[in-house]
C-alpha positions in Angstrom: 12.1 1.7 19.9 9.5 3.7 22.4 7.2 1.3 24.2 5.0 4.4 23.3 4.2 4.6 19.4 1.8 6.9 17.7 0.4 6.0 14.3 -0.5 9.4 12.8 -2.1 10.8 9.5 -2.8 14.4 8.1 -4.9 15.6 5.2 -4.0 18.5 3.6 -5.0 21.4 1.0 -2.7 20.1 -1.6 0.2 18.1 -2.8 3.2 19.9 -1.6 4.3 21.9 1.4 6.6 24.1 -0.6 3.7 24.9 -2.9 2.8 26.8 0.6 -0.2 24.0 1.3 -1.2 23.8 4.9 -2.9 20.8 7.1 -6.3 20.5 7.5 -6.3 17.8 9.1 -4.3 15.4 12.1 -5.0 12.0 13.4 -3.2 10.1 15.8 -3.9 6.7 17.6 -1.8 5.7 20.5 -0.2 2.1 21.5 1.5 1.5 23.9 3.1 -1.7 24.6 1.6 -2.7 21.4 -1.7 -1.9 22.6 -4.4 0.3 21.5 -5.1 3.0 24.3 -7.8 5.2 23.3 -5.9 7.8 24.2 -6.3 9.2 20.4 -5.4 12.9 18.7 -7.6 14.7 16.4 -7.8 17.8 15.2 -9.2 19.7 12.0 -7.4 23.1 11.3 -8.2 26.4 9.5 -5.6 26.3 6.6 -5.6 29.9 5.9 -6.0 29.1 2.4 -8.3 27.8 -0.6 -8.1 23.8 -0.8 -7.5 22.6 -4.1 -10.2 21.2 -5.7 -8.1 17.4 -6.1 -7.8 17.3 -2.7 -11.2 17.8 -1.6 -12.1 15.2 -4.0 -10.1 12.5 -2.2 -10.9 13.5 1.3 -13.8 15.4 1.3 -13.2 18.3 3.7 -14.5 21.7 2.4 -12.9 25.6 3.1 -16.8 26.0 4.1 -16.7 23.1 7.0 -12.8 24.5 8.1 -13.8 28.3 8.5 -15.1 28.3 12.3 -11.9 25.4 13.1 -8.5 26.5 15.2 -5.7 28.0 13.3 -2.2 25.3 13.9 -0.9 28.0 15.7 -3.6 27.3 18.5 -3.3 23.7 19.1 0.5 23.0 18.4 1.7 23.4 21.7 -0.4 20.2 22.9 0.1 18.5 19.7 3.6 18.7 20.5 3.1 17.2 24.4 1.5 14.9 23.2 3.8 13.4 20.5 6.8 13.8 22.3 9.0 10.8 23.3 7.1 8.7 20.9 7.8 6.7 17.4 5.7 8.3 15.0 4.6 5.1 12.9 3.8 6.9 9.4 2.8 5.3 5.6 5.0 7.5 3.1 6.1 9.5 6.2 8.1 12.4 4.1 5.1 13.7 3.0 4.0 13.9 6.4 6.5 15.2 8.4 7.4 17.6 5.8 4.1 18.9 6.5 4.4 19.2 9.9 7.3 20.6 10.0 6.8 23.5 7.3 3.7 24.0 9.9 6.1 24.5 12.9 8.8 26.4 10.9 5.7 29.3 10.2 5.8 29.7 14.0 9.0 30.8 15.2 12.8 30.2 14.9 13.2 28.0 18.0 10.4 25.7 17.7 11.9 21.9 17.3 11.4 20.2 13.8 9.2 16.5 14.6 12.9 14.4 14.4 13.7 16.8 17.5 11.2 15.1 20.0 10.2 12.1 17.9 11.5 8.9 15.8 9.5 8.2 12.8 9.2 4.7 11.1 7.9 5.0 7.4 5.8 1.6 6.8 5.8 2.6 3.0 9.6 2.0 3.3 9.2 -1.3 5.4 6.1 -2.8 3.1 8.9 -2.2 0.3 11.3 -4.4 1.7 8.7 -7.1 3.0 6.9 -6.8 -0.3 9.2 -5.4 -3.3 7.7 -5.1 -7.0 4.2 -5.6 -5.4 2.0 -2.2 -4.5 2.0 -0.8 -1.1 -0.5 1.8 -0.3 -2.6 1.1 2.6 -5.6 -0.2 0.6 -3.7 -3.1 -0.7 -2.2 -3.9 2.3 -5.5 -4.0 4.0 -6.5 -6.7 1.3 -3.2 -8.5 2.1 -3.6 -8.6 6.0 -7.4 -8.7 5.8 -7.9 -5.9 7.5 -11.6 -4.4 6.9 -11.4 -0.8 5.3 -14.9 -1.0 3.6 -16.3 1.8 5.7 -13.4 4.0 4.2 -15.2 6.0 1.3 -13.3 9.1 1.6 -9.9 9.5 3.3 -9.7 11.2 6.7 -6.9 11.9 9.0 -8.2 9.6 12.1 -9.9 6.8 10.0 -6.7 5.9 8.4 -4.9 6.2 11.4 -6.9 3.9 12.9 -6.6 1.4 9.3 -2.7 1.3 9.5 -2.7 0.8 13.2 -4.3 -2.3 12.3 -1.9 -2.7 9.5 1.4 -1.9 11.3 0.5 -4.8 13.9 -0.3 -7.3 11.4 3.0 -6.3 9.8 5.3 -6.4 13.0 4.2 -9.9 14.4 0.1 -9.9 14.3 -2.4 -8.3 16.5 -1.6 -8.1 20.2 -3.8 -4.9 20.6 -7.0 -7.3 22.1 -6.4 -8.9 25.9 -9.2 -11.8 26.6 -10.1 -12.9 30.0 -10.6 -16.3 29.4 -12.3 -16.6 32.9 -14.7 -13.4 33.2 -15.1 -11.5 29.8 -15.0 -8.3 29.6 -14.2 -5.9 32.4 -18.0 -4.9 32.6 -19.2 -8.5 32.5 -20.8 -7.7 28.9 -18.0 -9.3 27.2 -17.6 -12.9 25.4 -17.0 -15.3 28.1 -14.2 -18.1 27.6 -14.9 -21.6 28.8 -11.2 -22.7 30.6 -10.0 -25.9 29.1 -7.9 -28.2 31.8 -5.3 -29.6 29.1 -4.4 -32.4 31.3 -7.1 -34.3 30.2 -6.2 -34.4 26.9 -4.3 -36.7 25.3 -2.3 -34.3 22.8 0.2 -36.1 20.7 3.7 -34.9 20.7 6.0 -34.7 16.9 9.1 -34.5 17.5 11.3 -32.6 15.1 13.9 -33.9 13.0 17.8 -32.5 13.1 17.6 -31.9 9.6 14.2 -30.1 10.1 15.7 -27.9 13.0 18.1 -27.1 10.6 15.8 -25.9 8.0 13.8 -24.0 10.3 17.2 -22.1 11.3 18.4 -21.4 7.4 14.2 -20.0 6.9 14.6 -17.7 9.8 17.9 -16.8 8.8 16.0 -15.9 5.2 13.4 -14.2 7.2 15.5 -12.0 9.6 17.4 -10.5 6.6 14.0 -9.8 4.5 12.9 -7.5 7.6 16.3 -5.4 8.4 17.3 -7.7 11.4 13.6 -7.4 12.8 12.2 -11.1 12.8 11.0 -11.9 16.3 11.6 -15.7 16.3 15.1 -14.8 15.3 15.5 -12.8 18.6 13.6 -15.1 20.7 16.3 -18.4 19.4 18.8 -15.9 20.3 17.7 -15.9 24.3 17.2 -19.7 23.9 
């Protein structure tokens, strides 16, 4: 895995690339390390074409609004640069990359397809396997790992980016995107300010764990680690210990 991941989204003018719908839309948010960057993509394009009337219904974007934006053609040279190297982090990523890629195919026999430069994890396919029989679009696993969508009305590119960032952290081992400075705040000395807590004053009492409870803990790992493919981090971490 890249310590360089890219969640990224598209709208579109339709349903299916074959169909010869375009992308209207791109939105990508950075982490690196696990940690949001700022260092964000986004980029509305001229399709070229009408967008069907379903579409515009679910993400509001109108042929009016698209008629004065860059054609793909323009901008896919730096939205290649700037994906490259990375793990695309994608929910239902088929649809897509299929996108993308028609979108490079229209330019030229020896442009690279996305799986050329990038990796792609689908977080459709790894909700399935955390959650199976249970529904999995990003608004329902907002409401499962509490993450706050409310200001999403409409869909856009960016927005949901920026939801299943939050998502795909909660998913993989919780948020690790914030850093506090327990001593100063934040950098600008606006930030929350942390009180430091001496814990050798404090008389913490100590449980000690049973051989029969160690034992359960290693079978619920065990359960765990095969749930997620292989990717429980507990697992890994008894492994160096």
């Amino acid at each position: 895995m890249s310590d360089r991941q890219i969640v990224l989204d598209t709208e579109t003018t339709g349903l299916e690339h074959r169909q010869g719908h375009r992308i209207i839309e791109i939105g990508c948010v950075e982490l690196v390390n696990r940690k949001l960057t700022g260092n964000n993509y986004h980029q509305y394009l001229n399709p070229e074409r009408e967008i069907d009337i379903g579409a515009i219904e679910v993400h509001g974007i109108t042929n009016e609004f698209l008629s004065d934006k860059p054609l793909f053609a323009d901008t896919s040279d730096a939205l290649v640069e700037y994906l490259r190297g990375a793990e695309l982090i994608i929910h239902n990523a088929p649809f897509d990359v299929g996108f993308l890629n028609a979108e490079l195919a229209r330019l030229d026999a020896d442009t690279p397809f996305i799986e050329d430069f990038c990796t792609v994890h689908d977080t459709l396919v790894q909700a399935r396997k955390m959650f199976p029989g249970q529904r999995n679009d990003l608004d329902s696993l907002c409401k499962r790992y509490e993450v706050n969508n409310t200001h999403r009305e409409l869909h856009g590119a960016l927005l949901d980016a920026e939801i299943l960032a939050d998502v795909y952290l909660s998913m993989t081992g919780g948020q690790t995107a914030l850093t506090l400075d327990a001593a100063s705040g934040g950098s600008d000395g606006s930030g929350p300010r942390f009180d430091k807590i001496d814990f050798s004053t404090l008389d913490l009492p100590v449980s000690q764990v049973s051989q029969a409870e160690m034992e359960d803990h290693v079978e619920w790992l065990a359960r765990l680690d095969d749930k997620v493919g292989g990717k429980c981090v507990w697992t890994r971490l008894n492994e160096k210990h």
